[in-house]
N, C-alpha and C positions, 0 to 999 in steps of 0.2 A: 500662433505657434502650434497650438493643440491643433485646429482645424488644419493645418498643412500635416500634421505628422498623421492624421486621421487620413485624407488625403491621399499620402503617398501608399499608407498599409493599406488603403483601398484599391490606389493603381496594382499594387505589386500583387497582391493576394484575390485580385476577380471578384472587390467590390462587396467582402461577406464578410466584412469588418465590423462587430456591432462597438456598441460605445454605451458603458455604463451596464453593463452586462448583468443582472446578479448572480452572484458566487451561489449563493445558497438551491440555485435550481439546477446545480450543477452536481451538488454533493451528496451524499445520504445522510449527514448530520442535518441536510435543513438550517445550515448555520453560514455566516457569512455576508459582507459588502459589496460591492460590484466592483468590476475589473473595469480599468480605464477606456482599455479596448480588447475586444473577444474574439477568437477567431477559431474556428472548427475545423482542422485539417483533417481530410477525409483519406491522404495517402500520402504513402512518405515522402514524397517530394513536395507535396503540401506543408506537411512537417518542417521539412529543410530551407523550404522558401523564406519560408514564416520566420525560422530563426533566425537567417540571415538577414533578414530587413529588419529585422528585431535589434541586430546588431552593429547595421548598417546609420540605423536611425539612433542608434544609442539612448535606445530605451529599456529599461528592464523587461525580462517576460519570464513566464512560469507555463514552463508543460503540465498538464493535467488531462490523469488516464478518467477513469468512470469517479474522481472523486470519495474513493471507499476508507482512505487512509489519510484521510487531510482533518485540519481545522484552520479554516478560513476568520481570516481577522475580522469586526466589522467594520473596519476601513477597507475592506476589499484588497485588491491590489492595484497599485502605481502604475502599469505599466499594461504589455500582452498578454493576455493569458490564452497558451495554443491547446484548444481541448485535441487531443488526439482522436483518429476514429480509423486511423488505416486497420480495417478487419480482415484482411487478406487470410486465409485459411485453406491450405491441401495437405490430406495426408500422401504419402509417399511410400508404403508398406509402413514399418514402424516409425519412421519419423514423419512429424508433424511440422510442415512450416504456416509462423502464424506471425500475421501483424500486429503491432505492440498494443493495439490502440482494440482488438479482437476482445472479448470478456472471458474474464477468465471460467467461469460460469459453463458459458456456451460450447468454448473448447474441451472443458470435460467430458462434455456433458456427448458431444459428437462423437470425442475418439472414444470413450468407455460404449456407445453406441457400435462402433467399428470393433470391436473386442480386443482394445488396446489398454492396457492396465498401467497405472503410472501417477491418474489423475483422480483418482477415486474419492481422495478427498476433497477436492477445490469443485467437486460438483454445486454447491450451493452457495460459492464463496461469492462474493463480491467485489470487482474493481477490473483493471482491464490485466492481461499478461503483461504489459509492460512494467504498470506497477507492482504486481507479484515478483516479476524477476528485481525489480530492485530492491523492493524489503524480505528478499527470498519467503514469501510468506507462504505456509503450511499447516498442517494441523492432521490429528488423526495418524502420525508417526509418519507422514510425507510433508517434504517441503519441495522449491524447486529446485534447489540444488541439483536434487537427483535425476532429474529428466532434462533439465536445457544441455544442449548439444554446442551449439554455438550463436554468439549473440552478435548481429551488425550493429553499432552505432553510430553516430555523429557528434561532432562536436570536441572530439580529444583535441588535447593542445601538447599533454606531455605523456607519448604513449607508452606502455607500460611494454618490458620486454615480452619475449613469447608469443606477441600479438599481431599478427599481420596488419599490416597500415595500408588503405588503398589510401588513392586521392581524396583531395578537396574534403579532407577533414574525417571520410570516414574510414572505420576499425572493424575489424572481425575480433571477438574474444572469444574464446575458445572456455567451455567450462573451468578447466585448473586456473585459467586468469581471473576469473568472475569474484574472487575472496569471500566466496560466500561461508558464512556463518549463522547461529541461530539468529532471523528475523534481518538479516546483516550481508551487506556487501560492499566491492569494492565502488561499485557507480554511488551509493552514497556518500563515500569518504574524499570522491575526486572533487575537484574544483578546477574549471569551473563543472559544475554536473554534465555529463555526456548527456544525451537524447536516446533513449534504446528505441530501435526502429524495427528491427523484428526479431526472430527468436525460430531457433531449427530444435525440438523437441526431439528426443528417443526416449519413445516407451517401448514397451514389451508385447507380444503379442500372448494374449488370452484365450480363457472362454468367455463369451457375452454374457454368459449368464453368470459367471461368475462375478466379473465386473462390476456387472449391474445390480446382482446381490450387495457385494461391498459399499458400493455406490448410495445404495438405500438404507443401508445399514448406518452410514458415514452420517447422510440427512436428517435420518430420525433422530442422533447422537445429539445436533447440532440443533436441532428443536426442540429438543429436551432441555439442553444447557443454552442454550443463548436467544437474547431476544431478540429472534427473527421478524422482521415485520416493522418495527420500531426505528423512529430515527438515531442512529447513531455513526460514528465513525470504523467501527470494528471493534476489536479487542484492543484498549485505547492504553495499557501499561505491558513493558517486555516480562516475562516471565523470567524469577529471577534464579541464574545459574552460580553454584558453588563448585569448589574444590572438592574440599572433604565437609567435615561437621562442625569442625569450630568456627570457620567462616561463619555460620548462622546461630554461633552461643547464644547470642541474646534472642532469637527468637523461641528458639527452643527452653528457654526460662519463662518465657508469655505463654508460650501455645507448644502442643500439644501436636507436632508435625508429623502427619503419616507416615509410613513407611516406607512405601513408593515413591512418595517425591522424595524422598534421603536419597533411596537408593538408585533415582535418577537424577540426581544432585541437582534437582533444579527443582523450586518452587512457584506453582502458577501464582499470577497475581491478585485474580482475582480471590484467592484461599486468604493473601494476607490480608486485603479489604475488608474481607466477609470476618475475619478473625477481630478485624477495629471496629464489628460491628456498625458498617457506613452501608450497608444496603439498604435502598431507599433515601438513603441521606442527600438532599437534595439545597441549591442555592438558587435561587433565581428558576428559569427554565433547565437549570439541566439536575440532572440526578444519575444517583447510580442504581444500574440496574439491579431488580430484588432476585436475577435471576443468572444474574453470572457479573459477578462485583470488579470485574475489572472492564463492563462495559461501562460504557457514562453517556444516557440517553437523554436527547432535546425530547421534553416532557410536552412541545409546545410551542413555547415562547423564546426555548432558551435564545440566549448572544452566547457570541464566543467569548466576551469578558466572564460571565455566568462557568461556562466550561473551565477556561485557565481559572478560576477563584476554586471551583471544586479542587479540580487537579492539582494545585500551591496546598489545599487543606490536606488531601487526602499523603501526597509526600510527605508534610512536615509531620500529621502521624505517624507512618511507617517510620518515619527517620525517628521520630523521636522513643516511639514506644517499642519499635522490636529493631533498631538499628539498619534500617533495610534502606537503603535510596531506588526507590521505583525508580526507572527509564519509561520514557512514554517511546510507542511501537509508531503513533500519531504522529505526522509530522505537518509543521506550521506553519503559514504560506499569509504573506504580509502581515506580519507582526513586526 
């Protein structure tokens, strides 16, 4: 049964089917089991093929952009795993069209090049645009809320009003459709998960030098405070957002909370970590970082079992001692 289903995802997909893949050469945590079967789609119809025979065969599968925001089980996963790579990229005056599968890195890094301003903070970021637009991820008072224009996917089943519907399954969303929120959107909350296949950007047009100022100003920020270089998943707990001040009584009776995060009613995560005193606090292979406590760096050796044991400790502290339930920003792929 396995050899035939290997088999046919070789006929349909031109034969670049691996089998037993490991996950962890895929990730920047270095953490991870191998995928049953692998396959590297280099363009969105690549993409599209893949899932349909994914689904054709009735076997589970799992997209995966640059791996920056994952933790991989060490059972790997059951099924397909389609690493994405359509990098397709033109600018077009201010709008940028880019393939999901494109780094999000690279694309900043070109248009702040091109003296287009927008992206100034995701110059050193990690993972690809597709999975930025789904964990709207940002930092440096940008996320991507504010530049995606319009996003095509695949795979809707129950389409959301406002949205244009082409054929054979795919969607145009339109930013006001996209639900995004801090770290937060609507392709997370859909089931089954859509496929984001590209993404139409508007930035603004600049001066280069200003851009590029920003830009290095943005890098140096992000060398200073996080451990670049190291394996990790990213900033692995959400920063957590209040109302007003009694939502956080109880932590404000432990610690001693600046003023800025009051009056941005949101507390990083890494502050409440570093406040339980857990930097450096380490299990197995993994530990937290001594240099921004809400990362959790593979020291090594870590497993993923090592990471969830950290990350179950590090919760039931906040929970217990300042009231706070961390949300992981990570998200977990064959467990």
């Amino acid at each position: 049964m396995v050899a035939s289903i290997l088999n046919e995802l070789q006929e349909k997909l031109g034969g670049w089917v691996l089998e037993n893949e490991m996950l962890s050469r895929h990730c920047t945590f270095c953490v991870g089991g191998g995928a049953k079967y692998f396959f590297h789609a280099k363009t969105s119809d690549e993409i599209v093929t893949a899932v349909k025979t994914a689904q054709d065969l009735n076997i589970p599968y799992y997209i995966l952009g640059g791996g920056s925001n994952v933790l991989i089980s060490d059972n790997g996963f059951d099924g397909l795993v389609i690493k994405v790579g359509n990098m397709d990229f033109e600018i077009r005056g201010t709008e940028v069209v880019v393939g999901a599968g494109a780094l999000t890195a690279l694309v900043a890094n070109q248009t702040v090049s091109a003296g287009l301003s927008g992206l100034e903070w995701a110059a050193s970021l990690p993972g690809t645009i597709g999975g930025a637009i789904y964990g709207n991820a940002g930092g440096f008072g940008g996320d991507m809320r504010e530049v995606v224009k319009k996003i095509v996917v695949f795979g809707i089943k129950n389409p959301i009003s406002n949205s244009r519907e082409f054929e054979n399954g795919f969607l145009e969303f339109e930013n006001k459709d996209c639900g995004f929120s801090y770290r937060n959107s609507i392709f997370k909350r859909m089931d089954p998960k859509p496929i984001i296949l590209s993404v139409v950007l508007e930035l603004k047009k600049s001066s280069r030098a200003e851009v590029v100022l920003k830009m290095k100003e943005n890098e140096k920020k992000r060398q200073e405070k996080q451990p670049l270089g190291k394996k990790t998943a990213g900033c692995f707990f959400k920063n957590v957002e209040f109302k007003d001040e009694s939502e956080i009584l109880k932590l404000t009776k432990a610690a001693d909370v600046p003023k800025e995060f009051l009056d941005a009613k949101r507390i990083p995560a890494g502050w409440i970590i570093d406040q339980l005193g857990l930097k450096n606090y380490k299990i197995g292979g993994a530990e937290v970082s001594d240099k921004h406590a809400s990362f959790i760096i593979n020291a090594g050796d870590a497993t993923a079992d090592d990471v969830v044991q950290l990350v179950a400790f590090i919760k039931t502290r906040a929970r217990n001692e300042f009231g706070i339930n961390l949300q992981e920003e990570v998200q977990y792929v064959g467990f």
